[in-house]
Backbone bond lengths (Angstrom), bond angles and torsions (degrees), N, CA, C in turn:
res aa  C-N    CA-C-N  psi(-1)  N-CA   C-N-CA  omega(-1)  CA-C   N-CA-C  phi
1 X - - - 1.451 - - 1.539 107.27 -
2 X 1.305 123.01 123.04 1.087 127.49 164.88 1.584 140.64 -60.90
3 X 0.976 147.90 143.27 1.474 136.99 -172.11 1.480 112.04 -42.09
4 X 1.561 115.32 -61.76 1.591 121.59 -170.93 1.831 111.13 -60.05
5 X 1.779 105.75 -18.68 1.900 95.80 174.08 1.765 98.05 -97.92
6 X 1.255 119.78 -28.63 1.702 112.79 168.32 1.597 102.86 -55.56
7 X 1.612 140.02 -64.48 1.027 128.02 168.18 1.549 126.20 -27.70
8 X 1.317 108.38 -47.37 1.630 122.28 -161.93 2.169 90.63 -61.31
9 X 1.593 97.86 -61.64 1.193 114.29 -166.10 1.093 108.38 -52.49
10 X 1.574 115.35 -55.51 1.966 113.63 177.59 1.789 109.86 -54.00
11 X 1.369 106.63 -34.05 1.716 100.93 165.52 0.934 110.94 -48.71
12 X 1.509 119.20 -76.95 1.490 131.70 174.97 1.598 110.95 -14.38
13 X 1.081 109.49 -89.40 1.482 131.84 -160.52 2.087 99.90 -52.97
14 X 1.796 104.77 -43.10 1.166 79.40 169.77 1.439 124.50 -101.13
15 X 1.096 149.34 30.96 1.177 155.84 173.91 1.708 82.02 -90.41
16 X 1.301 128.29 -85.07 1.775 139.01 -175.21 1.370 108.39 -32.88
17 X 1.527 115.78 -32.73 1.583 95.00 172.99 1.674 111.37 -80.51
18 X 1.244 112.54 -17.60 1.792 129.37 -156.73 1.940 84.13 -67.15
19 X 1.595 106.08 -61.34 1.410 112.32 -167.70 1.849 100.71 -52.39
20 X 1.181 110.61 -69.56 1.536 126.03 -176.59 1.957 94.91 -29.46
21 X 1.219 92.80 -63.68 2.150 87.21 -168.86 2.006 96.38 -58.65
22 X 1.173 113.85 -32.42 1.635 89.36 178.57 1.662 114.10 -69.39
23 X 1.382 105.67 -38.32 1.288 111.88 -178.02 1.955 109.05 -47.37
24 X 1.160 87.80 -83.23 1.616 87.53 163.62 1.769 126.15 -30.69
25 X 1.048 126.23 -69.54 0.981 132.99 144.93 1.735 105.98 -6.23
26 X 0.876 114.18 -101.34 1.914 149.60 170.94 2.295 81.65 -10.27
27 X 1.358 96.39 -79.94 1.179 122.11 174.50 1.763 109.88 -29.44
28 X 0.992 130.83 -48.84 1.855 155.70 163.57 1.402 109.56 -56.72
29 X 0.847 132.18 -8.85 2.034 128.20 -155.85 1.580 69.78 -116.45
30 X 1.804 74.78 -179.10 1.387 89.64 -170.85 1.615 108.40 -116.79
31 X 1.200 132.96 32.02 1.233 165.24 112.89 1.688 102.67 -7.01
32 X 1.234 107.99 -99.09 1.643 153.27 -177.63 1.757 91.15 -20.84
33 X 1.775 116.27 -67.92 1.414 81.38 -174.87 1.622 121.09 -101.34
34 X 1.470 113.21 30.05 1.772 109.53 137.93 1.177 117.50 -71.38
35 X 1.145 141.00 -10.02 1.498 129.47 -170.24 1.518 89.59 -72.28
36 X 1.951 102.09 161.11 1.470 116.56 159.36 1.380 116.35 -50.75
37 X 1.171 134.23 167.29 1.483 137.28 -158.50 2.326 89.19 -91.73
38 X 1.465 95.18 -35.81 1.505 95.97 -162.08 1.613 106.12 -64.29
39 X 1.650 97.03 -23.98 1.956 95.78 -176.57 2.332 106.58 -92.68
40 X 1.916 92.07 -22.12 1.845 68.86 160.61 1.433 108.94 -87.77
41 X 1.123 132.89 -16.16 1.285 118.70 179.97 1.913 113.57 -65.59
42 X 1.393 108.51 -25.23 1.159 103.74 -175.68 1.377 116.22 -83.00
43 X 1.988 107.83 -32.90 1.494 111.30 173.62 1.495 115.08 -64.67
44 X 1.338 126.93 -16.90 1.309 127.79 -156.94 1.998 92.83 -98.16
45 X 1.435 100.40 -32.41 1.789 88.56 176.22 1.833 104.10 -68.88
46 X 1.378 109.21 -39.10 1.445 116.32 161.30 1.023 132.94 -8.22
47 X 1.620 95.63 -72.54 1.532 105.68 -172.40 1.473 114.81 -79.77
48 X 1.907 105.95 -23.11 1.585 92.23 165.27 1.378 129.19 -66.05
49 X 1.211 100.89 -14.12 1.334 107.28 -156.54 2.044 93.60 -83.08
50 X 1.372 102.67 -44.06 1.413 107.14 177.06 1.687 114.71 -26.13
51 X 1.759 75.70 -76.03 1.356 105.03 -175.39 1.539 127.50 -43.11
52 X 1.538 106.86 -44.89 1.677 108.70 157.52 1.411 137.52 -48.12
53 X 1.748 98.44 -41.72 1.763 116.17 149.44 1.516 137.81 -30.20
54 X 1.546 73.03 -66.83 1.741 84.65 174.98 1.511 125.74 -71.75
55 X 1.119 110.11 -28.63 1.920 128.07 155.34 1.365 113.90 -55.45
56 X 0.748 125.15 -49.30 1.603 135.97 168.76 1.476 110.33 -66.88
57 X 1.494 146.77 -45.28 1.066 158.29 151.78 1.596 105.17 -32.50
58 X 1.621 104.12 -63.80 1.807 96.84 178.05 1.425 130.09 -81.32
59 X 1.541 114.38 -13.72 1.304 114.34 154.91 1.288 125.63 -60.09
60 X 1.593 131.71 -27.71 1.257 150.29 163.79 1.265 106.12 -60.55
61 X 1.597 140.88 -64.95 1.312 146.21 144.13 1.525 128.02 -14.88
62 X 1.591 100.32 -38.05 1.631 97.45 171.02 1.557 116.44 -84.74
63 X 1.955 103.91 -26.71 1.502 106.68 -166.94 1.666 84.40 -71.17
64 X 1.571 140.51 13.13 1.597 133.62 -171.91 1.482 107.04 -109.17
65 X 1.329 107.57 -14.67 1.652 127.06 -168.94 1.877 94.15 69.49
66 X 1.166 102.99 55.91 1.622 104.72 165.09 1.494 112.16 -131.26
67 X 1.124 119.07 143.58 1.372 138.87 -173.34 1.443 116.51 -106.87
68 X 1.570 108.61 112.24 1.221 105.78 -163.07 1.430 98.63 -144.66
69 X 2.067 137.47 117.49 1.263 137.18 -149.55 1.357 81.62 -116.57
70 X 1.544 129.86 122.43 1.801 117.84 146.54 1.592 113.10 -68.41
71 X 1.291 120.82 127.08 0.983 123.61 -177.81 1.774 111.79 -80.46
72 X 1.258 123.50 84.51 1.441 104.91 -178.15 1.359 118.42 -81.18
């Protein structure tokens, strides 16, 4: 992997964790449980789904020898 797709990817990965901590976040207020059950049910597949992303993003990062912590 070259520097300019390790760059691309560390964007990647951190921009996707940036969204994921608001989501969560978002998810924490007290907002989150007025919603209909059908839109937390959908944010909550969401955030797994994030979250699997972004795991996958830093395993890619390590196969780069880059070090990359999501801060949850």
């Amino acid at each position: 992997m070259n520097q300019d797709q390790i760059d691309r990817l560390l964007s990647e990965t951190q921009e996707t964790a940036e969204r994921l901590n608001k989501l969560n976040q978002f998810m924490a207020s007290d907002i989150f449980p007025t919603l209909p059950r059908e839109d937390k049910d959908l944010l909550y597949s969401q955030q797994r789904v994030m979250s699997e992303y972004v795991q996958i993003l830093g395993k890619r990062l390590e196969r780069a020898n880059v070090q990359f912590r999501h801060a949850e």
